[in-house]
C-alpha positions as CSV (number, residue, x, y, z in Angstrom):
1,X,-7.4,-10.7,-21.9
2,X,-4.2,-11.3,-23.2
3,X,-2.7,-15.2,-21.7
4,X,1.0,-15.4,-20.5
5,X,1.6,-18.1,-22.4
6,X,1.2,-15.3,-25.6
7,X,3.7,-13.5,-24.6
8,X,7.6,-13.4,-25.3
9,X,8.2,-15.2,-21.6
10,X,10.6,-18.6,-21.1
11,X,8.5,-21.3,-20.3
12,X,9.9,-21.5,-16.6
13,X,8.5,-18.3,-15.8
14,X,4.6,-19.4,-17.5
15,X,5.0,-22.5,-15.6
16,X,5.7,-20.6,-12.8
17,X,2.4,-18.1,-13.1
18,X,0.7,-21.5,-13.7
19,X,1.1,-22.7,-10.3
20,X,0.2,-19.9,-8.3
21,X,-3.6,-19.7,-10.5
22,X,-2.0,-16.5,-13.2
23,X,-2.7,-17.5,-16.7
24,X,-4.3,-14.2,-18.3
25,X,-3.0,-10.5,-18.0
26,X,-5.0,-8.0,-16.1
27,X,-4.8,-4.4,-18.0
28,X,-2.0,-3.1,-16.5
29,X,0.1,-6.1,-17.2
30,X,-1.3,-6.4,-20.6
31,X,-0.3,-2.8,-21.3
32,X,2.8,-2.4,-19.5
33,X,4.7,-5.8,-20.2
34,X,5.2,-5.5,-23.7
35,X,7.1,-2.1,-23.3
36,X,9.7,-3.1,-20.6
37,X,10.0,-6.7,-22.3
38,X,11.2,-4.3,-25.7
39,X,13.2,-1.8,-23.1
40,X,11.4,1.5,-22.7
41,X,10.7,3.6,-19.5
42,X,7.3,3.0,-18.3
43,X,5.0,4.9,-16.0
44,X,1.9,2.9,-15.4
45,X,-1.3,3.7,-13.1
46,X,-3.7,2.0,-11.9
47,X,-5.7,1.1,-9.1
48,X,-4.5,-0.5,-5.8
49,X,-5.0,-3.8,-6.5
50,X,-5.2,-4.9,-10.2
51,X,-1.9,-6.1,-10.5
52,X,0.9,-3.3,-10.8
53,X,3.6,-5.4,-9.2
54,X,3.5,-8.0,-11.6
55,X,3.3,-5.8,-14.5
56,X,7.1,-4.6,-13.5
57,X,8.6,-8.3,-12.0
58,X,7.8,-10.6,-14.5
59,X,9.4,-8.5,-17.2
60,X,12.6,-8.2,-14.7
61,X,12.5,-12.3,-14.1
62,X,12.4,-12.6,-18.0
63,X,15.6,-10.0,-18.9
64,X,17.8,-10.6,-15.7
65,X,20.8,-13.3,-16.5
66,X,20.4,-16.1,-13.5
67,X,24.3,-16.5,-13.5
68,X,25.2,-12.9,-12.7
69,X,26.2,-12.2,-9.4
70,X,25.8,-8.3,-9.4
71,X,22.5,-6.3,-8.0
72,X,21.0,-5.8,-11.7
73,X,17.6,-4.8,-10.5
74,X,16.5,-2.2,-7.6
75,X,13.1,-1.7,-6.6
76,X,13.0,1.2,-3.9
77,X,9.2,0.7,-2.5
78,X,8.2,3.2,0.6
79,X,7.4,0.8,3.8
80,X,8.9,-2.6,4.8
81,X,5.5,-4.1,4.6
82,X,5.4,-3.3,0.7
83,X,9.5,-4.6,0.2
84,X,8.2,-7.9,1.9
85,X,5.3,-8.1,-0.5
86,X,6.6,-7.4,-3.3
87,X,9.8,-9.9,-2.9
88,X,7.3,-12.4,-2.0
89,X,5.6,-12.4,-5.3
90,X,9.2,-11.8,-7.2
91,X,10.1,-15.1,-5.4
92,X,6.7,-16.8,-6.8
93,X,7.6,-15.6,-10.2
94,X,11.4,-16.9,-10.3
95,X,10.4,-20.5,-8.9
96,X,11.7,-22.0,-11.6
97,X,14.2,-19.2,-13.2
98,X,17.1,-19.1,-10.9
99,X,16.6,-15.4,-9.8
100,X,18.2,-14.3,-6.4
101,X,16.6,-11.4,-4.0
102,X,16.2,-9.7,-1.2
103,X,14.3,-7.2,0.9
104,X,16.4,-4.8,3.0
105,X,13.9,-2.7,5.3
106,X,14.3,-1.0,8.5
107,X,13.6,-2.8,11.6
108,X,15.5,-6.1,11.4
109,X,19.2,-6.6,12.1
110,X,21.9,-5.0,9.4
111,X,24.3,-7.7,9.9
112,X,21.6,-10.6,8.6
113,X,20.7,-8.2,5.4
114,X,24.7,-7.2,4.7
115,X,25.1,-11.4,4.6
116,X,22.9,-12.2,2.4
117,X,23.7,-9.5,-0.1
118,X,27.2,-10.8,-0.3
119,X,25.8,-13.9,-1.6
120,X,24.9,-11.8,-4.9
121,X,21.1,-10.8,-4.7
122,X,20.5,-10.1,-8.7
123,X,17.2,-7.9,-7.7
124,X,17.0,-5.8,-4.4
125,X,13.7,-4.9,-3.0
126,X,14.4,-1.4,-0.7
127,X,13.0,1.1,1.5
128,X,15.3,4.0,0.6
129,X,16.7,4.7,4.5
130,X,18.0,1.2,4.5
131,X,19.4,1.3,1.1
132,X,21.5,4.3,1.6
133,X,22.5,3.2,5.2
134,X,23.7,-0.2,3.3
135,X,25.4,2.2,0.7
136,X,27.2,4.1,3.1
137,X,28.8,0.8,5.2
138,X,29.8,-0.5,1.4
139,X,27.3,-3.3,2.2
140,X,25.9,-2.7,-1.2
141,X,26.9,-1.3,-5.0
142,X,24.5,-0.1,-7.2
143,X,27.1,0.1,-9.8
144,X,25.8,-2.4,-12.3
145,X,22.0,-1.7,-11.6
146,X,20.3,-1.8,-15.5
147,X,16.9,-1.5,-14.0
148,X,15.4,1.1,-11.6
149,X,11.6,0.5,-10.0
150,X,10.0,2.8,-8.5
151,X,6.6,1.3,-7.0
152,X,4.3,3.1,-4.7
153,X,5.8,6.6,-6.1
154,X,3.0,8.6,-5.1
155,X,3.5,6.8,-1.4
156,X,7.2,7.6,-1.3
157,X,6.8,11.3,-1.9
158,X,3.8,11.7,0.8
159,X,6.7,10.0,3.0
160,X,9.4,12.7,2.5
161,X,11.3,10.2,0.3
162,X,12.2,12.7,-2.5
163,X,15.4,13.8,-1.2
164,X,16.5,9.9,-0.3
165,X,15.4,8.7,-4.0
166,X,17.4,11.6,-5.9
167,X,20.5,10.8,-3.8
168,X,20.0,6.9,-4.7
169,X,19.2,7.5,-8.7
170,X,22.3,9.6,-8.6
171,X,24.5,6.7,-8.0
172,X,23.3,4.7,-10.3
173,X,24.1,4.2,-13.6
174,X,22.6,6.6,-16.4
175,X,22.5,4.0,-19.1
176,X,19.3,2.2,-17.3
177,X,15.3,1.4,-17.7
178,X,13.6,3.2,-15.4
179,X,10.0,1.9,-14.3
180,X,7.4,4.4,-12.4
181,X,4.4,2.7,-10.6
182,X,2.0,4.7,-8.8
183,X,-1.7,4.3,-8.1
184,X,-1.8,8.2,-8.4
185,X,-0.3,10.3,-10.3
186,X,0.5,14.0,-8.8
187,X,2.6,16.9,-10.5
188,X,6.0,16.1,-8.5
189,X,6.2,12.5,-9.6
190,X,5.5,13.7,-13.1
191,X,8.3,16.3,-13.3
192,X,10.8,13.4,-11.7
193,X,9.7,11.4,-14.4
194,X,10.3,14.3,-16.6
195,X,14.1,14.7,-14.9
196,X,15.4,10.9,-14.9
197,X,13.4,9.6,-17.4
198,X,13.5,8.7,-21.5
199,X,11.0,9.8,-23.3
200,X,8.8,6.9,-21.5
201,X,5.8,5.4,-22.4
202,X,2.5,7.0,-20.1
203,X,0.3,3.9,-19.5
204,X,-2.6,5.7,-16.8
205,X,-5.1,3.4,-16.7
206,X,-7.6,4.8,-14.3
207,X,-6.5,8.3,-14.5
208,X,-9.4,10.4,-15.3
209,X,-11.9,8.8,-12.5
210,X,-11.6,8.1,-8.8
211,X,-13.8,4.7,-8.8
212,X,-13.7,1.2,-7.1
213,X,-16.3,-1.0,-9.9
214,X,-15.9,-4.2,-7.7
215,X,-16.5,-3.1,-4.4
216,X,-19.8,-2.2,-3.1
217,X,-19.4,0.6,-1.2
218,X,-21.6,2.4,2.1
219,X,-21.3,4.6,4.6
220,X,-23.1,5.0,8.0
221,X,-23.6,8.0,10.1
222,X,-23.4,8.0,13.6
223,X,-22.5,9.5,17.4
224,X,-18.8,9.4,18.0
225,X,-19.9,7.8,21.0
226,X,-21.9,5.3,19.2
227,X,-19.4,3.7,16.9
228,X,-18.0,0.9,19.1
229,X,-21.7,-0.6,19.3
230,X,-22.6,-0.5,15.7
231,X,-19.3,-2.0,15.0
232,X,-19.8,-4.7,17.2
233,X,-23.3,-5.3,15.6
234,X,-22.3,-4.9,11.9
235,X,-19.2,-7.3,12.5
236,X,-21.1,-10.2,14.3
237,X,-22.9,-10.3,10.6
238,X,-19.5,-11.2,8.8
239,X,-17.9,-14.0,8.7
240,X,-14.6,-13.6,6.6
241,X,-11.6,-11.4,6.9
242,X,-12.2,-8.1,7.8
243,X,-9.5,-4.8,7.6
244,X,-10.2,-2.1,9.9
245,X,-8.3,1.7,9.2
246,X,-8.4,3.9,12.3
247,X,-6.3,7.5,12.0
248,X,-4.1,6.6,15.1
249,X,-2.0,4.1,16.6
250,X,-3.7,5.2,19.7
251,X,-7.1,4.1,18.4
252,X,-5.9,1.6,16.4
253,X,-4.4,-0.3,19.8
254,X,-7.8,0.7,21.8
255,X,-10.4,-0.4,19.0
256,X,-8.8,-3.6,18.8
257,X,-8.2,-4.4,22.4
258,X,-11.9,-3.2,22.9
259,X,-13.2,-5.7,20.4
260,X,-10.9,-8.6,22.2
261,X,-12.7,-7.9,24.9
262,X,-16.2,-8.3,23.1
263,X,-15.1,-11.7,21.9
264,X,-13.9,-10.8,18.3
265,X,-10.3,-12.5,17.0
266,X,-9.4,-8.9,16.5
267,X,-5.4,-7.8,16.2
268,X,-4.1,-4.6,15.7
269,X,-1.2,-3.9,13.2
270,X,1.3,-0.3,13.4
271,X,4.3,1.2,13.9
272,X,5.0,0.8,17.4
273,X,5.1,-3.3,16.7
274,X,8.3,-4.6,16.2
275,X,8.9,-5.9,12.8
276,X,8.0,-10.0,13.9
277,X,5.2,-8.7,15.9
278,X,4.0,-6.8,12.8
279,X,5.0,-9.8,10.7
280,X,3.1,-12.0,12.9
281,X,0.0,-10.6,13.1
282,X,-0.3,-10.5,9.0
283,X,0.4,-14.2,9.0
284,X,-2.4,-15.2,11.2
285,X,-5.0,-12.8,9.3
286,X,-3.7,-14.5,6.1
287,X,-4.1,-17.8,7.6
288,X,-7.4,-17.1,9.1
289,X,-6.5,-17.4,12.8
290,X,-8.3,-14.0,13.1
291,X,-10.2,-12.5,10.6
292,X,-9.9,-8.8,12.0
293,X,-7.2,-6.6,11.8
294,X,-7.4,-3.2,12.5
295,X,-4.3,-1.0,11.1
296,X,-3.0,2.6,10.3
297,X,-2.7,3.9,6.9
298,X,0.7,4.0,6.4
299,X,1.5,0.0,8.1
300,X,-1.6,-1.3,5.8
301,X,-0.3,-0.1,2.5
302,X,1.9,-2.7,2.5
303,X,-0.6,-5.3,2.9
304,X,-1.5,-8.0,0.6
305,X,-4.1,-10.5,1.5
306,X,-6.7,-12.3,-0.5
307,X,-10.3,-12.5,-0.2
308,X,-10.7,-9.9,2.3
309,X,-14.6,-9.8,2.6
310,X,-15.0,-6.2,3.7
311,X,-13.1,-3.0,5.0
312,X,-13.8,-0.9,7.2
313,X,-13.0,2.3,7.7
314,X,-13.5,3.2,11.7
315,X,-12.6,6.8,11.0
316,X,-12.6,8.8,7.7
317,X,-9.3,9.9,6.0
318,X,-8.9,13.3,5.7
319,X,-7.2,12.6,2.6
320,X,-9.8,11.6,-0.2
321,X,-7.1,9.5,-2.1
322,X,-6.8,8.0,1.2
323,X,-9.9,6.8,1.0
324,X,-9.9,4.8,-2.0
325,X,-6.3,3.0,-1.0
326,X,-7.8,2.0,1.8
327,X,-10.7,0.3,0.4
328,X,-8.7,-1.2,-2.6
329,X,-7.5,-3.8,0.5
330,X,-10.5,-5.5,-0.7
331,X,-11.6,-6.8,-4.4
332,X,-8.0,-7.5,-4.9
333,X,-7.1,-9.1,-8.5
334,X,-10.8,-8.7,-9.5
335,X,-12.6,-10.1,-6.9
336,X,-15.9,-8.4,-5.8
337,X,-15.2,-6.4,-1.8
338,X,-17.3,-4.2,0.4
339,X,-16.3,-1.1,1.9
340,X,-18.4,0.5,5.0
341,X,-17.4,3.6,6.3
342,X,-18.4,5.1,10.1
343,X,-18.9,8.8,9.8
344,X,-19.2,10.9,13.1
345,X,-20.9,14.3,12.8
346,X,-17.0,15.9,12.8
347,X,-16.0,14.0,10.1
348,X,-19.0,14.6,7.6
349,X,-17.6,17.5,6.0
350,X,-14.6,15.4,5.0
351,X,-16.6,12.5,3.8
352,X,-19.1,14.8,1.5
353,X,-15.5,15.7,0.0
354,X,-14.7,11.8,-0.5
355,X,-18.0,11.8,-2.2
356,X,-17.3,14.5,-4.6
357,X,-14.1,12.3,-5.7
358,X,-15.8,9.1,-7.4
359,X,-18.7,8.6,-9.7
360,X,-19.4,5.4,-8.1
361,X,-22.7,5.1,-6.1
362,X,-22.1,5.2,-2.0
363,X,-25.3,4.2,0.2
364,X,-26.5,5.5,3.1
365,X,-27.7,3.1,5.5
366,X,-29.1,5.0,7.9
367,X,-32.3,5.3,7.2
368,X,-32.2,0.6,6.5
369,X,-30.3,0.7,9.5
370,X,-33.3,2.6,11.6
371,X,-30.1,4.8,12.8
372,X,-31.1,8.6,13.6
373,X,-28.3,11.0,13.7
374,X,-29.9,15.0,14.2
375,X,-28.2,17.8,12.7
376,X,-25.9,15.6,10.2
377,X,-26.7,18.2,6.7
378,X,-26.5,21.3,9.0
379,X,-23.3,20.4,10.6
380,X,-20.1,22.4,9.5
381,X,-16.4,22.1,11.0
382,X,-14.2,24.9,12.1
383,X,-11.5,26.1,9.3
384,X,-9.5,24.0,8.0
385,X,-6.5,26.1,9.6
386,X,-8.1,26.5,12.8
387,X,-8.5,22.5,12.8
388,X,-5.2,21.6,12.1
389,X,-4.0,22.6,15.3
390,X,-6.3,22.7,17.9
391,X,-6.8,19.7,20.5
392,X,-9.3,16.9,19.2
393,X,-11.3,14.8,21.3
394,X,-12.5,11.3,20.2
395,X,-14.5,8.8,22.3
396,X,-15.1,5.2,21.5
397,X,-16.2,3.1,24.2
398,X,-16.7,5.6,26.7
399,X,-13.1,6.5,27.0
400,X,-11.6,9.9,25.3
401,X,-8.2,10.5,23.8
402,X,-7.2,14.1,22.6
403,X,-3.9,14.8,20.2
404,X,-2.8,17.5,18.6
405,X,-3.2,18.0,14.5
406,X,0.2,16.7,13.1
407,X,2.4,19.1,10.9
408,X,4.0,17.5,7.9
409,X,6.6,14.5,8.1
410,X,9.7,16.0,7.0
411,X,13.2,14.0,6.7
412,X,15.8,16.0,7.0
413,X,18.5,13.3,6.9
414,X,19.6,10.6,4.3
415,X,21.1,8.2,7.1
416,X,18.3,7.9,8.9
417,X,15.6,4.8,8.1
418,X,12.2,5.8,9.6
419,X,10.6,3.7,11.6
420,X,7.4,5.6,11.9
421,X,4.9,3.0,10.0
């Protein structure tokens, strides 16, 4: 690996990656840094975790001039979660360089985010909503912007973003580097690249293979009704942090009050918080005051936190990519993780297509376990397009809850900041 200190950085900034423990590159720094450094457009992959965040701020710390009071830099990122993560390692990296920002989300009052930016924030951190709601009070120009970010891409689009973004790159300035970070890398993102982007350099590390190396990865089959109790058990065997996806808020709020109730520090984290509840209970995972957190997919994307020991995914994703953001929570910057996975008999099907995804070994415990599930090989689901729609019934605990299949999350306004994390 390639050390900081080797590359074309003012020695505030090394010091800076110093302190917080960063003295060698991981790959997607390494690859990226030297091409936005020298001024190209860069679209860089890799996996959730290794580092994709630096790779794009450190480079902006280096070229930004501290004395300017214009918005040079704008990083649009798709859930307040991420903007506060991100600004939080931009601020770790400009300790010592004189760099102002800011994250404006959704969620928190406008009239604390519009005084701050009149201070002259030199890089913005956005969730598009908020930025164009800022734009169209005048709270904000984007007039002098020389950089454009785009982390999370892949995220943004699943969002309904696409419309929002376009609107924003419109106003800014052509003359500009445009960055593109994405831990996947789908055919829309690559003809937006192709639309508002110079002839920029592809760096897809990772592309060709859905795989976590670092994390040792299993899976347990079991009775819907079941789940609770062998959650209980297999959680009363670890004893560091532990991140726990369910599909729903619903579920999400029940699993978690259920396993308060059976004596775990257990919180759980989505979008019907408020943004300090939500804010809160990150704080106390990171600081260890509990050590579970159960979340949604779309509140936990944004979620940083080191040396979680194992996730756990309470429910499978439908979505295969899903699947291996969620368990990228853990062996984060290189660290070794575990990833367990609880798979009802009605979710098989969509776990054997998880399986078909990565080349990466994923043992069944079931027969270590001495847990017996009948009829797991012969089951089958209905169609997928009788699925989507029907009413589905899941018990944990004893209880039931039923919801309908959702239909796509369309946006069909550019004023309107979604608060549906």
């Amino acid at each position: 690996m390639v050390k900081f200190s080797e590359m074309e950085l003012r020695k505030e900034i090394v010091d800076a990656l110093n302190g917080i423990g960063l003295v060698e590159a991981f790959p997607i720094q390494e690859a990226a840094m030297p091409h936005i450094l020298k001024g190209d457009d860069v679209i860089g992959q890799a996996h959730t975790g290794t580092g994709k965040t630096f790779a794009f701020s450190i480079p902006l710390v280096q070229k930004i001039n501290p004395s300017s009071k214009e918005t040079t830099a704008l990083i649009l990122v798709p859930t307040r979660e991420l903007a506060l993560q991100v600004a939080d390692e931009i601020k770790k990296v400009s300790k010592y360089a004189g760099i102002r920002s800011i994250a404006i989300y959704g969620g928190v009052s406008l009239k604390m985010q519009f005084d701050m930016l009149k201070w002259g924030q030199q890089i913005v951190i956005a969730t598009p909503g908020r930025l164009i709601d800022m734009m169209n009070r005048n709270a904000i120009s984007l007039r002098n912007v020389k950089y454009l970010v785009l982390d999370e891409a892949d995220r943004m689009f699943d969002m309904g973003f696409i419309e929002d973004i376009q609107f924003i790159i419109k106003t800014i300035p052509k003359e500009r580097q445009t960055l593109l970070f994405s831990a996947t890398m789908p055919d829309d993102i690559m003809r937006l690249t192709e639309r508002y982007m110079k002839h920029p350099v592809k760096i897809l590390l990772d592309s060709d293979e859905l795989s976590a190396d670092l994390i040792t990865q299993t899976y347990l089959v079991v009775e819907e009704r079941e789940k609770l109790k062998h959650l209980s058990e297999i959680l009363s065997t670890i004893k560091g942090k532990v991140l726990i996806f369910c599909s729903t808020k619903y579920r999400t709020r029940r699993l978690a009050n259920d396993l308060y109730a059976r004596g775990s520090r257990a919180v759980a984290i989505h979008g019907d918080l408020s943004q300090n509840q939500r804010e809160d209970a990150i704080r106390k995972f990171k600081e260890g005051r509990i050590n579970i957190l159960v979340a949604t997919d779309v509140v936990a994307r944004g979620i940083d936190v080191p040396r979680v020991e194992q996730v756990i995914n309470f429910d499978v994703p439908m979505n295969p990519l899903m699947y291996f953001h969620r368990i990228g929570r853990t062996a984060r910057a290189g660290e070794a993780g575990k990833a367990l996975t609880l798979v009802s008999q009605h979710q098989y099907d969509d776990f054997q297509n998880i399986l078909k995804h990565t080349e990466v070994f994923i043992e069944q415990l079931n027969e270590k376990m001495g847990i017996k599930v009948e009829h797991v090989d012969g089951y089958r689901r209905e169609s997928h397009e009788r699925r989507d729609f029907r009413p589905r019934g899941h018990n944990f605990g004893g209880r039931r809850e039923f919801r309908r299949g959702s239909r796509p999350n369309r946006r069909s306004g550019r004023k309107f900041d979604s608060h549906r994390r």
